[in-house]
Structure formats: C-alpha cells, structure tokens
C-alpha positions as CSV (number, residue, x, y, z in Angstrom):
1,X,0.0,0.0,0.0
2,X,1.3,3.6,-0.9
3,X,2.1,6.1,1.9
4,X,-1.1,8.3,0.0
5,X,-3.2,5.4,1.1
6,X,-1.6,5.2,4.1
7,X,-2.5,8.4,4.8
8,X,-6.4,8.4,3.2
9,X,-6.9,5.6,5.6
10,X,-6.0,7.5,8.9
11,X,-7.6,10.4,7.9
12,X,-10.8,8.6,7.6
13,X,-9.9,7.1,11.1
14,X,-8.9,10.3,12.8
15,X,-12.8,11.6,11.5
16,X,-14.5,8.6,12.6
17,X,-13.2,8.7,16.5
18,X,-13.6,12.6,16.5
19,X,-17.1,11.6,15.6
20,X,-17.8,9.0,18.4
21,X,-16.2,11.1,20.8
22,X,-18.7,14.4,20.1
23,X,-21.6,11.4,20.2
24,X,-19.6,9.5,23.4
25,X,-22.2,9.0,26.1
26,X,-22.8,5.1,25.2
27,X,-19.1,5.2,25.5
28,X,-17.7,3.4,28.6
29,X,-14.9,5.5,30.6
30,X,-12.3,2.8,29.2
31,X,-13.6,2.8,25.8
32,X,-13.2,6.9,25.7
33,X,-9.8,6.8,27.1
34,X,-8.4,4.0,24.6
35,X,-10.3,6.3,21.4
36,X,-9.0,9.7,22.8
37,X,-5.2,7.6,22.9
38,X,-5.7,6.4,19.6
39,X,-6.5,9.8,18.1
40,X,-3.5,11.4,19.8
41,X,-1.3,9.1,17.8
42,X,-2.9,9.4,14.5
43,X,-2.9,13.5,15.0
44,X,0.9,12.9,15.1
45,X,0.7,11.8,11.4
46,X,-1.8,14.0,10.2
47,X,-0.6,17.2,11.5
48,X,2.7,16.2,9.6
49,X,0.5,15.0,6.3
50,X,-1.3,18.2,6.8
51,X,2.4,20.3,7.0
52,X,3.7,18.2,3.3
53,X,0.4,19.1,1.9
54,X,0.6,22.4,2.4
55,X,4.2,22.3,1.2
56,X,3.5,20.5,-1.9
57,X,1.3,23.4,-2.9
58,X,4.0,25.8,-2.2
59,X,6.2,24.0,-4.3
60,X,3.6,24.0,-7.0
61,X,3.1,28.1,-6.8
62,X,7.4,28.2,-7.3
63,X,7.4,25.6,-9.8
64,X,5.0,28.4,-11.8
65,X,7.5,31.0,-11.2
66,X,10.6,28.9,-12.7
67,X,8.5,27.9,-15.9
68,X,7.9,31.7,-16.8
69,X,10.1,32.9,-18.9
70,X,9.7,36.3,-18.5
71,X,10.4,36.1,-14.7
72,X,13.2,38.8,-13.6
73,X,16.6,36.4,-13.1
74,X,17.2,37.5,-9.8
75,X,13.2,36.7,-8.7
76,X,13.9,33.0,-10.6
77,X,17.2,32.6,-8.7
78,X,15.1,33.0,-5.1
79,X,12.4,30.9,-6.3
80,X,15.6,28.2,-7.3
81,X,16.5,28.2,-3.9
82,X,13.3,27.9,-1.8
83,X,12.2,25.1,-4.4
84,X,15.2,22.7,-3.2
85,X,15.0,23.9,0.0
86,X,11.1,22.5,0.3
87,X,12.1,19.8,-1.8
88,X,14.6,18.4,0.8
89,X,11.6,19.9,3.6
90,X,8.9,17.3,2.1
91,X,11.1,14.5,1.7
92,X,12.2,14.7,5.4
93,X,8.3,14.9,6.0
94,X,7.8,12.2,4.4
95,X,10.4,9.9,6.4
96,X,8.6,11.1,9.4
97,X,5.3,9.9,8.5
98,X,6.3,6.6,7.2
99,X,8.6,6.4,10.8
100,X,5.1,7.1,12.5
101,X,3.6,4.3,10.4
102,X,5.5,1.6,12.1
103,X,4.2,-0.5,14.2
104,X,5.0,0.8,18.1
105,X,6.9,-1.6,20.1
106,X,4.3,-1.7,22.9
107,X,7.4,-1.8,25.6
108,X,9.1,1.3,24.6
109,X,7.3,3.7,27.2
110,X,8.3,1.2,30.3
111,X,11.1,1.6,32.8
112,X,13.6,-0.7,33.0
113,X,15.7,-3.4,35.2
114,X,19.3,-2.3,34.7
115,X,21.9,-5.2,35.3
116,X,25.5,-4.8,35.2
117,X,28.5,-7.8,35.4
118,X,32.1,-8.1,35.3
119,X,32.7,-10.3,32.8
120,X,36.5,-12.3,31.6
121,X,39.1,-9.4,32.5
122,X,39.4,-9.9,36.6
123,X,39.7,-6.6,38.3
124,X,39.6,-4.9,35.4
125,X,36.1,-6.3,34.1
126,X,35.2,-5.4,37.4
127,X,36.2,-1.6,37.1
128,X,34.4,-1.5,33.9
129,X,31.3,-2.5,35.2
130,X,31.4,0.2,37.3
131,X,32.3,2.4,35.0
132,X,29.6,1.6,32.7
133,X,26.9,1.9,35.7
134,X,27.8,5.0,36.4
135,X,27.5,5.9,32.5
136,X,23.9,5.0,32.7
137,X,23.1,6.9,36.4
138,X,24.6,9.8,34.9
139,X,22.4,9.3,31.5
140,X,19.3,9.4,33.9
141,X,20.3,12.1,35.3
142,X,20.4,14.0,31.8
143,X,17.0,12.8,30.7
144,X,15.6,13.4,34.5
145,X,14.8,9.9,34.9
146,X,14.6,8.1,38.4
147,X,17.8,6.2,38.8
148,X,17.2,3.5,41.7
149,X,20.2,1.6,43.0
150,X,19.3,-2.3,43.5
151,X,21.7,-4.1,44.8
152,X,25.6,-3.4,44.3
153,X,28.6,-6.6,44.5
154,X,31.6,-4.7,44.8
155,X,35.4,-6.4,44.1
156,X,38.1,-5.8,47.0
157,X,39.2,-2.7,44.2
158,X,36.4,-1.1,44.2
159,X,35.0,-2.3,41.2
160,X,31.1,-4.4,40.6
161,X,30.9,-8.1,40.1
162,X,27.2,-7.1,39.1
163,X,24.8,-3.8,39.8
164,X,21.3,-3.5,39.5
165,X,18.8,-0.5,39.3
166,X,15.5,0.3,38.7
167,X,15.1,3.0,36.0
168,X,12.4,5.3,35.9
169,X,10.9,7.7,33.3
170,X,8.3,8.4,30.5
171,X,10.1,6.2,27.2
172,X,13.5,4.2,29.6
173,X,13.3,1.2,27.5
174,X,12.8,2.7,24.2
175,X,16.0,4.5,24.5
176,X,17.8,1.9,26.3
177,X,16.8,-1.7,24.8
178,X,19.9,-1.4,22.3
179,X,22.4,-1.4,25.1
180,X,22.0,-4.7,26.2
181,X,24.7,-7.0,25.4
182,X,28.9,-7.5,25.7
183,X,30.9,-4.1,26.3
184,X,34.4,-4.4,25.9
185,X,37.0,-2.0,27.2
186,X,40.7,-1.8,26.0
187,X,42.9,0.6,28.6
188,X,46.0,0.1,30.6
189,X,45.1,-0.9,33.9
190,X,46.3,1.4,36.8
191,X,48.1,-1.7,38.2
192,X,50.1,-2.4,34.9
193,X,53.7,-1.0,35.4
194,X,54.8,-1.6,31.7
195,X,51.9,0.5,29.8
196,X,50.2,-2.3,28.2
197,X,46.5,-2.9,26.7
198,X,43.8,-4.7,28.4
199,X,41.1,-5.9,26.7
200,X,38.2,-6.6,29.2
201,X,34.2,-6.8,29.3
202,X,31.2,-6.6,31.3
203,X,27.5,-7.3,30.2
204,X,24.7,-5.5,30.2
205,X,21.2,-6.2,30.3
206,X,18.0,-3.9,30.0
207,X,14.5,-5.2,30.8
208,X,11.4,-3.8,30.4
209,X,9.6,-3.5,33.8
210,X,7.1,-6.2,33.9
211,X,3.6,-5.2,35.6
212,X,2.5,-7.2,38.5
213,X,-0.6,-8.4,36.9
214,X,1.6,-9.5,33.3
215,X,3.6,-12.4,34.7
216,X,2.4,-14.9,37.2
217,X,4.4,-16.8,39.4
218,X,3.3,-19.8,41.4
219,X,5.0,-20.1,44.7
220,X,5.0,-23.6,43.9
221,X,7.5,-22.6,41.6
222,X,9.6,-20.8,43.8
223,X,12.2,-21.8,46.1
224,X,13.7,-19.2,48.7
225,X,16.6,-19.4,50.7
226,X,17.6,-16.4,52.8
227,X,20.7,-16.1,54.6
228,X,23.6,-13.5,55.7
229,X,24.2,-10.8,53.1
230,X,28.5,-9.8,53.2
231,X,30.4,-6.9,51.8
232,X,33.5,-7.7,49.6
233,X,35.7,-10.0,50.2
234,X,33.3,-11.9,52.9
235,X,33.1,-9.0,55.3
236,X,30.2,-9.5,56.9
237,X,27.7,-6.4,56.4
238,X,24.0,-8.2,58.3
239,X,24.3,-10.3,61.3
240,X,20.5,-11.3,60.6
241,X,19.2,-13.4,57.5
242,X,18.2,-10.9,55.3
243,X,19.9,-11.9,52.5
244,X,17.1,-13.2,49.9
245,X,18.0,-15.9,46.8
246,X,15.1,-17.0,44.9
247,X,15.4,-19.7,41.9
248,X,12.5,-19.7,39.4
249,X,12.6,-24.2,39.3
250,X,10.8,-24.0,35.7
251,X,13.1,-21.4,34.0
252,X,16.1,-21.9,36.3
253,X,16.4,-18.2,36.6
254,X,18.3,-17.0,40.4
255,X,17.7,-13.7,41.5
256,X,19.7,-12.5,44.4
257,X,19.3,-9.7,46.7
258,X,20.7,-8.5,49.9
259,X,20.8,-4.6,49.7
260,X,18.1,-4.0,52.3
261,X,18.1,-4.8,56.3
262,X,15.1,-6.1,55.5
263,X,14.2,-9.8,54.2
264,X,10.7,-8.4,53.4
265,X,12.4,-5.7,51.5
266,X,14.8,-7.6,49.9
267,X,12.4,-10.5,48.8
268,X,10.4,-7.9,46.7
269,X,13.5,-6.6,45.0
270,X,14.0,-9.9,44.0
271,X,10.1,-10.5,42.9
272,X,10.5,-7.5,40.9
273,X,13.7,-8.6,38.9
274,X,12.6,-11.9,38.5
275,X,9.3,-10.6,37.1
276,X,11.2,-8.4,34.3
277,X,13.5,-11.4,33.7
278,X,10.7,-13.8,33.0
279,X,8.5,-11.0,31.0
280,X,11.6,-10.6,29.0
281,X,12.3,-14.2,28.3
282,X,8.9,-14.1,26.7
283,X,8.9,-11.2,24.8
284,X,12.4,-12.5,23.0
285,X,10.8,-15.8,22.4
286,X,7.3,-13.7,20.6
287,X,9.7,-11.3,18.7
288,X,12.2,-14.6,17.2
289,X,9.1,-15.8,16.3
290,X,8.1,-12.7,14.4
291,X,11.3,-11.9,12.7
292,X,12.7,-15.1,11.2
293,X,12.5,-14.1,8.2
294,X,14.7,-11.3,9.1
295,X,17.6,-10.7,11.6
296,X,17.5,-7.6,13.4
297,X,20.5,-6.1,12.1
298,X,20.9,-3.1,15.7
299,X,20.9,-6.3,17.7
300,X,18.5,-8.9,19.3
301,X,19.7,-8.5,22.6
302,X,21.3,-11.5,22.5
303,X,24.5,-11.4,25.4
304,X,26.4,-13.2,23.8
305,X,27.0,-10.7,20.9
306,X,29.9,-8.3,21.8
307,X,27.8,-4.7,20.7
308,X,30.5,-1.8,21.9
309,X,34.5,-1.1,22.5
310,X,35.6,1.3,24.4
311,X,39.4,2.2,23.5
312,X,41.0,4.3,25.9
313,X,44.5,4.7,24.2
314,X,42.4,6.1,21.0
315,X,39.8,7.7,23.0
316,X,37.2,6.4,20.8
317,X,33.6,4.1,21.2
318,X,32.8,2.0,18.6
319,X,29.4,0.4,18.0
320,X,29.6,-3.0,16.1
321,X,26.2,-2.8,14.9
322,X,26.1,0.0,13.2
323,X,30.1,0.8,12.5
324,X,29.7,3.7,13.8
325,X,33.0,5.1,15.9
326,X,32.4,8.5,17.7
327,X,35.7,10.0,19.2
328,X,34.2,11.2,22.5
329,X,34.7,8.3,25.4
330,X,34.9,10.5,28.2
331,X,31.7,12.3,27.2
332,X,30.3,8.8,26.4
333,X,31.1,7.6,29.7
334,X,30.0,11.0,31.5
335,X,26.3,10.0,29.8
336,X,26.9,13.5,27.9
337,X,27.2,12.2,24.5
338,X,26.0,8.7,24.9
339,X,23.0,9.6,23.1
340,X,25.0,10.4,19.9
341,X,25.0,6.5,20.2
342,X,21.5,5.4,20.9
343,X,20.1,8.1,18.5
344,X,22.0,6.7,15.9
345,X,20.9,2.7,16.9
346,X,17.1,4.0,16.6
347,X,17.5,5.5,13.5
348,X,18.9,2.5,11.8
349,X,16.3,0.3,13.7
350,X,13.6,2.3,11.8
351,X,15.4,2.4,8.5
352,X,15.7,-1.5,8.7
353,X,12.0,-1.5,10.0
354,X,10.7,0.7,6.9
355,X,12.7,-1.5,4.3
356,X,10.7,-4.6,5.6
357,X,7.0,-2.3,5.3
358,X,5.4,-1.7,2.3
359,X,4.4,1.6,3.1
C-alpha cells in the first residue's frame, strides 16, 4: 500500500473517532480513554501530512514561477532556492510519517531493570562494570529519569561483580533496549607497570519493567533461601538473615538480593527482577518468532554478541552494529554524549524497520 493510502486511511480514522467522541455517552470511561489515545497518535501523522500538503502546494506556486520565462533572473534565482529547500523539507516529512507508520513496540514507554556484570578481564572487568553503571546513572540524570540503586557486588578494588537498578521515566526502555549485550573495554590498567593494553568486558542487560498483573508466578515454583548478606571480600555487612536468593525451578532463573536490612524488602526486589527477567524471556521468544524471516540487524539482545569497544588509548567508542565510531569516550562515559549513540541505533532500527513495510 502507498504512503497516499496510508495516509487516506487514517484520515478517515482520525474523523470517525472525533465523531464518536462528540456522540460519546454510550461510550464506557475505558472505551473513551483508549479512542481519545488512539486519536492522539494518529494526530501525530496527520498534523505532519497536513504540514507536506501544504508544502507541496508551495512547491507547485514556485514551480509556476521557474516555468515563466519572462520572470526577472534574480526573482527566478530565489524561487531556485526555496524550491530545493522544500524539496529536501517534504522529503524529510515524508520519512517522518512513514517512521510514525511503524508498528509501536508496545514496551518502549516502560522503565527498565538495569543489570551490570564483570565479565573475563578480573579486576579490570570489574572496574568496567562500574564504570559503565555509572555511565547510565549519569544518562538518567540527563534525561531526568529516576535512577534506583538495587543491589551493588563490589570487588576488594572497588570495582562491581554485578549492579542492578531500577530506571524510571516516560520512554526508559525505548531509548535503552539497544544497550544490552557484551561491552568491551581496552585501557591500561592502573596496576600495569609496563603501559600495556587490556582488553576486558562486562555485560549489560535492560529489561522492560514487567507489571505485576503480566507475569504470574506460582510459589509452587519458587524456592527461597535467605541467609547473611556480606560486603566484599566476605566482610560481613548483616548479622541477621536478610539476604534473599530466589530460583524460578521452571526457568532456572536465580535472583539475588541482599541490599536491604530487611528480608521483606529484599524479597520484593528480588520479585520484581525476576518478574522483568521472566516477562523478558517471553517477549524475546514472541519477537524470534516474528522476525525469522529477518535478523535484526541493531541487535536482538542477545548477550552473547559483543555490541560496543571502548578504546581508551584512542579515545574512541565503537558500536559494532552500526560501525559507527564516535571519538568522545569521556563524554560517552559521562552520559553527555552517549545519546549520539542510541540516537543513531534508533534510527537504523527504523530504517531497517521501513525496508521490511510496504508503506
């Protein structure tokens, strides 16, 4: 179907709900609420439809001017101009209506489960991880989201064997879902007396936030163990049980927490990561099932896949996916210009989306 159609279709839509909501008292509450939604999104498209077609006719008035020959040269010279200008104006219209076309990933406007580990490197990997959850606190910070610590394993140097937080804001997971996978780092450790490279990682994961009422778990399926919770190196930090470990039997999936004082506390930490981890595990499993006929070029997630280097020496970042290498690691790592990134992943996870459409 052409975009024109596209278009004529939602048009007819966006008239047909403005008509049921003038005429909405056999409407229930719900019902309203889920029609005045709907219209919201499709007045994203039109307004821009509305914007090219007024455009187009612009275009049409200049392309009058050009075709007169006895138009003064300097008047024809403008009208030159503002005709490619408009041209390049409508064609960027159009590649924001057919980006509102796509289908909406129904997950994008959660929060997220942030989790962070070392992985091979030793103290290093460990340092990394830190580094990198720092990268995203700072991130929320930027975009004034709600950046909730977890639970923290720190190495004896000060580094994280794993972190976990709770992220909070209006679109988390649409901006973040691209970040999960194998970071690698190449510096020269502080403890390395003859200058030379390390090559290290750590792993990150981003879940979408499952709802309580979305994922239910049997306690049949559960079993809990609680005992002491200890700082690095086995330094004791609770002389209760407090500590919570919680092993989903049917997935296999262990969830750990020992943050809080409280077992109570501590338990629903672990509920809530579990949750995402499970909701997660399902919504990979629905989208392999959607895309087999095509892989997902910006990633599926998969942490395995090694997605990111961070070279120190070179001060650079470079993003696998996309080969894309941005010469700003310390403005990366500040969250500053880590955007530059993610923007960049979500426009090529459009592009890739629009070539599979027939818009």
């Amino acid at each position: 179907m052409s975009l024109e159609n596209n278009i004529s279709k939602i048009m007819i839509r966006e008239k047909e709900i403005e008509k049921l909501l003038v005429n909405s008292s056999n409407l229930k509450p719900s019902e309203m609420a889920n029609l005045s939604k709907e219209l919201s999104d499709i007045k994203i498209i039109t307004d821009l439809a509305n914007k090219k077609e007024h455009l187009v006719k612009e275009i049409l008035d200049l392309g009058e001017i050009l075709n007169d020959k006895n138009a003064d040269a300097d008047i024809k010279e403008i009208a030159t101009n503002e005709f490619n200008a408009l041209k390049e104006t409508i064609s960027n219209l159009e590649r924001e209506i057919q980006f509102s076309l796509l289908p909406k990933d129904k997950d994008d406007k959660r929060n997220v489960i942030l989790e962070v580990r070392a992985g091979t490197g030793g103290d290093e990997a460990g340092l990394f991880a830190s580094n990198l959850f720092s990268m995203y606190e700072k991130l929320s910070v930027k975009h004034k989201w709600k950046f909730e610590v977890m639970e923290v394993s720190e190495t004896s140097v000060g580094g994280y064997k794993e972190a976990q937080a709770n992220i909070i804001g209006n679109g988390v997971f649409g901006r973040l879902k691209f970040e999960s996978g194998v970071h690698r780092v190449q510096r020269v450790p502080t403890t390395e007396t003859s200058g030379r490279i390390h090559t290290s990682a750590a792993t990150v994961a981003v879940l979408p936030e499952a709802e309580d009422l979305e994922i239910f778990i049997e306690e049949k399926d559960l079993r809990i163990d609680v005992f002491r919770s200890s700082g690095p190196g086995g330094q004791s930090v609770n002389t209760t049980d407090s500590a919570v470990r919680i092993t989903h039997i049917p997935s296999g999936i262990v969830v750990s927490q020992q943050d809080e004082k409280s077992q109570h506390k501590n338990r629903a930490k672990a509920m809530k990561i579990l949750q995402s981890r499970l909701y997660e595990s399902e919504r990979q499993k629905q989208q392999d099932e959607r895309s087999t006929a095509r892989k997902d070029q910006v990633g599926t997630g998969d942490r395995s896949e090694r997605i990111r280097t961070y070279n120190f020496p070179q001060g650079r970042v470079t993003d696998h996916r996309i080969n894309l290498t941005l010469h700003k690691l310390e403005k990366i790592l500040s969250g500053e210009a880590l955007d530059d990134l993610i923007d960049a992943l979500i426009v090529e996870d459009r592009m890739l989306k629009l070539a599979s459409n027939d818009l």
